[in-house]
Each structure stands twice: as C-alpha cells, then as structure tokens.
C-alpha positions in Angstrom: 23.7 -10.7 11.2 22.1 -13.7 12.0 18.9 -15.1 10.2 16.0 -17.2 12.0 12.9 -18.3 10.9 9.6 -18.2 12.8 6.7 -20.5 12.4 3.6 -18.6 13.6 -0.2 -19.6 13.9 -2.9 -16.4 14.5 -6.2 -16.0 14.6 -7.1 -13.2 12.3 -10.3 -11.9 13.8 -8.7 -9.0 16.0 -6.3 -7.9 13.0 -6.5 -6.5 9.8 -4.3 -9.2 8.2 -0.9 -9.5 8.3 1.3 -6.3 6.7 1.9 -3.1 8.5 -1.1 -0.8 7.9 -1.1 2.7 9.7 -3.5 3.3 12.4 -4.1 0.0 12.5 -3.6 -3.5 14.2 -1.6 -5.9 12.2 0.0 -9.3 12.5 3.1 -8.2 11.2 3.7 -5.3 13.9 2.5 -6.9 16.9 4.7 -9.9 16.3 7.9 -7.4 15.8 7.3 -5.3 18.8 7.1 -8.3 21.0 10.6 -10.0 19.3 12.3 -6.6 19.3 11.4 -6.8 23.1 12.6 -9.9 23.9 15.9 -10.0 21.9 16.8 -6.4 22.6 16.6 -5.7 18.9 15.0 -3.5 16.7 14.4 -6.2 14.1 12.0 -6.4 10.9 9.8 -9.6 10.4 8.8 -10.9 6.6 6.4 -12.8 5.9 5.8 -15.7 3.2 2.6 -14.0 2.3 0.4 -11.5 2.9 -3.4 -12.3 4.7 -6.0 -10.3 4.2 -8.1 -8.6 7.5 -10.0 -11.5 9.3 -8.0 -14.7 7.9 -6.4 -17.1 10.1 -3.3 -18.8 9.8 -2.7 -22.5 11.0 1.2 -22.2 9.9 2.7 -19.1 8.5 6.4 -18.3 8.0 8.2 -14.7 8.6 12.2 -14.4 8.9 14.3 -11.8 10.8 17.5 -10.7 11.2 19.5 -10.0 14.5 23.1 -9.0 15.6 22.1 -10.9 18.9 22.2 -14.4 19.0 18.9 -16.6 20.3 18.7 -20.0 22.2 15.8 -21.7 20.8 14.0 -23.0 23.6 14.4 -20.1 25.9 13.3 -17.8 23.0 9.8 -19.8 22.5 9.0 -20.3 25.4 9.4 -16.6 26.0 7.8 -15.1 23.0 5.2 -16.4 23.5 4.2 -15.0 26.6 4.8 -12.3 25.5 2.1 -12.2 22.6 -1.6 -12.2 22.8 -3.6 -15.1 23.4 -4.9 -15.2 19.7 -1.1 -15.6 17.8 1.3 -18.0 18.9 5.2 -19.2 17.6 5.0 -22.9 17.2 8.6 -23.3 15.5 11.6 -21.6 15.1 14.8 -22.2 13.7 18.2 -21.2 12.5 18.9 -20.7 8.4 20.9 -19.6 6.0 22.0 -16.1 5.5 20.5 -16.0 2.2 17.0 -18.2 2.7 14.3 -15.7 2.5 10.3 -17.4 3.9 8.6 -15.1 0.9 11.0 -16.1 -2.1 12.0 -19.3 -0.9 8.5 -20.7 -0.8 8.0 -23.5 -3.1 3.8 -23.5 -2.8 1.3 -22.8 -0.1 -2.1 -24.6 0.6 -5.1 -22.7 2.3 -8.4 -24.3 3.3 -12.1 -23.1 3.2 -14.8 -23.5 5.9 -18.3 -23.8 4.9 -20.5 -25.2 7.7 -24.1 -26.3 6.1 -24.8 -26.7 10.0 -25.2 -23.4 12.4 -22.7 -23.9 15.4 -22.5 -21.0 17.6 -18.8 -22.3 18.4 -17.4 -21.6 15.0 -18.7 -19.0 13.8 -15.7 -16.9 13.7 -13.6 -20.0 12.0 -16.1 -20.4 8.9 -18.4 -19.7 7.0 -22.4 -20.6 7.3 -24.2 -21.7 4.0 -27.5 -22.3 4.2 -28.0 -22.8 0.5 -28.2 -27.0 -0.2 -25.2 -27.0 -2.3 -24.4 -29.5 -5.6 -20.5 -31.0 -4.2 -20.4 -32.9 -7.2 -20.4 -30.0 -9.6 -18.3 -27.8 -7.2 -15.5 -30.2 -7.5 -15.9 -30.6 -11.4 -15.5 -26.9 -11.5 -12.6 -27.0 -8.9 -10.8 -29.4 -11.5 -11.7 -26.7 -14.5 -9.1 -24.4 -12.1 -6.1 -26.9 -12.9 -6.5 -26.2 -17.0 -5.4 -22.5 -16.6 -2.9 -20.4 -15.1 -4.3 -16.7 -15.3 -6.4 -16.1 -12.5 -7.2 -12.4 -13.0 -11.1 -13.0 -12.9 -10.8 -14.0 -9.3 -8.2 -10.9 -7.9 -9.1 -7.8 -6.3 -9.4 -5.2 -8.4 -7.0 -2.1 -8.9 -4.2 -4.5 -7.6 -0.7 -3.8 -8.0 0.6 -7.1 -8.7 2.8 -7.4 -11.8 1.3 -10.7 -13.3 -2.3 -12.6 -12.5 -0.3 -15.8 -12.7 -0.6 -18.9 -10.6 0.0 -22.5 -10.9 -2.9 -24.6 -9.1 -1.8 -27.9 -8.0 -4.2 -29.1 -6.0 -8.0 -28.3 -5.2 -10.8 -30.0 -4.1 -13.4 -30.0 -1.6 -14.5 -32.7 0.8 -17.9 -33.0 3.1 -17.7 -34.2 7.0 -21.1 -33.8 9.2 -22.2 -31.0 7.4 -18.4 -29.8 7.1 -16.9 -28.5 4.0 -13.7 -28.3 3.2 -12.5 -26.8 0.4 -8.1 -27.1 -0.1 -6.2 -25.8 -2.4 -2.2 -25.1 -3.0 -0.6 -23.1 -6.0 2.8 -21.8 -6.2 1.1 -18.4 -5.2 -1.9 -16.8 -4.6 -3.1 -13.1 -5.8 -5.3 -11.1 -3.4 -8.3 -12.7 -2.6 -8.0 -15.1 -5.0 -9.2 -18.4 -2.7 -12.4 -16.2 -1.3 -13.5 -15.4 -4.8 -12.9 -19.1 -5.6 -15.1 -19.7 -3.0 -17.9 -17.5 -3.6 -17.9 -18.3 -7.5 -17.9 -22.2 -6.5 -20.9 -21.6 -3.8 -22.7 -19.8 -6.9 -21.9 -23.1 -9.0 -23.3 -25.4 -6.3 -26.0 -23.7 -5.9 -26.1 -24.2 -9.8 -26.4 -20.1 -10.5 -23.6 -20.5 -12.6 -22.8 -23.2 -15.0 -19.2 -25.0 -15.6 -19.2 -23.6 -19.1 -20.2 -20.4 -17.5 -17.1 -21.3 -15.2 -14.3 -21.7 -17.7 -15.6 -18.4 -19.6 -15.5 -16.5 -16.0 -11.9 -17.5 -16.2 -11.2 -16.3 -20.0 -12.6 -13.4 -19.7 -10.4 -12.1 -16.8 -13.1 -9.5 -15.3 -13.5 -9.9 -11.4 -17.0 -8.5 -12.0 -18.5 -11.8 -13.6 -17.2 -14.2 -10.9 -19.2 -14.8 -8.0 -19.0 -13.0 -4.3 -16.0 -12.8 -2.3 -16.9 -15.4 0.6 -16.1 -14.1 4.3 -12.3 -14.3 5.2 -12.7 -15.8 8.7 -13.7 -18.6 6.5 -10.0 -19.1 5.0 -6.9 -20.3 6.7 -3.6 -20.4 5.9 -2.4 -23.8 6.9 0.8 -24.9 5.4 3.6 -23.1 3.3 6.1 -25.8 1.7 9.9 -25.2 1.5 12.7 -27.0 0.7 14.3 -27.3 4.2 17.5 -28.6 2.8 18.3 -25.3 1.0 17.0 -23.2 3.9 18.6 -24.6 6.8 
C-alpha cells in the first residue's frame, strides 16, 4: 500500500466539522467519496485533528492509503474538480509508510476572528463584538495560559478524552482596523478548547472577569466558571507543523 498525504483547506459553514457523523454532512466523507472516485479506490482519509461543526480550515492534513499509484499533478488538478466549491486540496505528497498526519503532528496553531466593525462580507468568517473590549488585559490573560498545562476548565463537557493536557506555546492577540486576531499553537487542542478561550477572554476584556479570576477558572477545572463558547465560524484552523524530514 502506498501512503499520500493531502493538504486541504474548507470552509466549514456547510459541514458539521470534519469526522464522519451519520446522517450528516462531514468534511471527512465528502473528501473520501470524491478520492475513492478518482483513484478507483475505496480508501479511508485521517485527519490531524478533528473540527468542530462550522470551523474553517486554512491548512489541514489527512493521509490515505491506496494499492493504486497517483501522479501528483494530474491527481490535484482533478480532485479538485471534483469537490465542492467550499473545500479545496492545495498540497499533496508522497510519505513514508509509517508517517501518520494525526500522531506525527508536532503542534497546530488556530486563529480567532473578532470584528469590532459590522461587515456584511464576513460574517460567516468571524465573529462580531460589539462590546469595547480592554486588548491590554486580554493579552495579560492570554500570557496567564502559558503557566499551565491542564486545560480542563475550557473542554466540552462529558468528553471522552483520556487527559485535559496541552502545552500552549504561543498565544496572543493583535488589533488591525477594528480586526482582532487572536493566535494560538499547543501541541494539541481538546474540544472546544480555543472557543472557550475566546469567550472567557471577551468576558476579561470586557472586564467581567478578572486575571485573578482567570488563573482560578483554570485551577478549578470546571467548564461551568469559564466564559461562553464564542461562535465556531469565528475559528480557523490554519497551520499544522510537522517535521517533513521524518514524514517524507
């Protein structure tokens, strides 16, 4: 069996996120239909993560497996005529048999919209806040996330995950034209994690909550004292980071 990976990019809106749900339309399954199609293959796509309904992807990674053997520039050129207008392959590549997008993933960085200014034109690719909000304090308290590593408080609840940890590398949030931007990697994420990030840091600029309030949020590990989850079509996924020279 050969081994490929896929770079993908999707707009989340139509979906409701990327695993296989029953009855429903996900990013996982239409992508797999439309390869199994081309290459004459019934093959099974995996993801480096999972997105929750309504969350977009700038760069997401999936692998598959095939007895056939694929010419790269035929194959994306192809594909994606194949797909709908709203998810696209923008890279794809031969790897080892063993590389694996999920496992293999050294960290992955998602980005928050929050538009202070209505616009009509994104309003499906963030999130409107019409609260004045403190950016100052937000990032203080987006600093606070870097001291710990168990991020229960902000996962969904009745989850199935085996641990709540995560190691934050990176987060901050920057202001363009009534823009902002909030980034953050980690080595993973638990289920809406970033949103409720979000939600709890909107609450903070809008000085609801308090950074002392902030760190005890975290100790305390209950979801139910940590702010709303903000909107997913908000979020993006926009870069998972591998290291290429053991994939390839």
């Amino acid at each position: 069996m050969l081994r490929y990976f896929i770079r993908i990019s999707f707009l989340g809106n139509n979906y409701c996120g990327w695993q296989i749900q029953p009855g429903q339309i996900s990013v996982q399954e239409t992508i797999e239909k439309c390869i199994s199609n081309l290459v004459k293959d019934k093959i099974t796509i995996v993801g480096a993560g999972r997105t929750d309904s309504g969350v977009h992807a700038t760069s997401m990674y999936a692998h598959f497996d095939t007895k056939n053997p694929i010419e790269k520039k035929d194959f994306l050129e192809r594909i994606n005529l194949y797909l709908p207008k709203d998810i696209s392959i923008i890279e794809f590549l031969s790897v080892k048999d063993k590389s694996h997008a999920r496992f293999d993933a050294l960290s992955r960085t998602y980005k928050y919209f929050i538009r202070q200014n209505k616009d009509p034109f994104k309003i499906d690719q963030s999130y409107f806040c019409k609260y004045e909000l403190d950016l100052k304090l937000m990032n203080r308290a987006a600093k606070i996330l870097l001291k710990f590593d168990d991020f229960e408080c902000f996962s969904k609840s009745k989850t199935d995950v085996k641990t709540f940890l995560c190691k934050i590398n990176y987060a901050e949030l920057k202001e363009d034209k009534g823009l902002i931007i909030f980034t953050i990697n980690a080595n993973r994420f638990l289920r809406n994690m970033v949103r409720a990030i979000v939600g709890t840091l909107i609450e903070i600029g809008r000085k609801r909550i308090s950074l002392k309030d902030f760190e005890k949020i975290i100790l305390e590990k209950n979801r139910s004292n940590a702010g709303f989850s903000a909107p997913a079509h908000g979020l993006f996924l926009t870069d998972i980071n591998y290291d290429w020279d053991k994939i390839k």
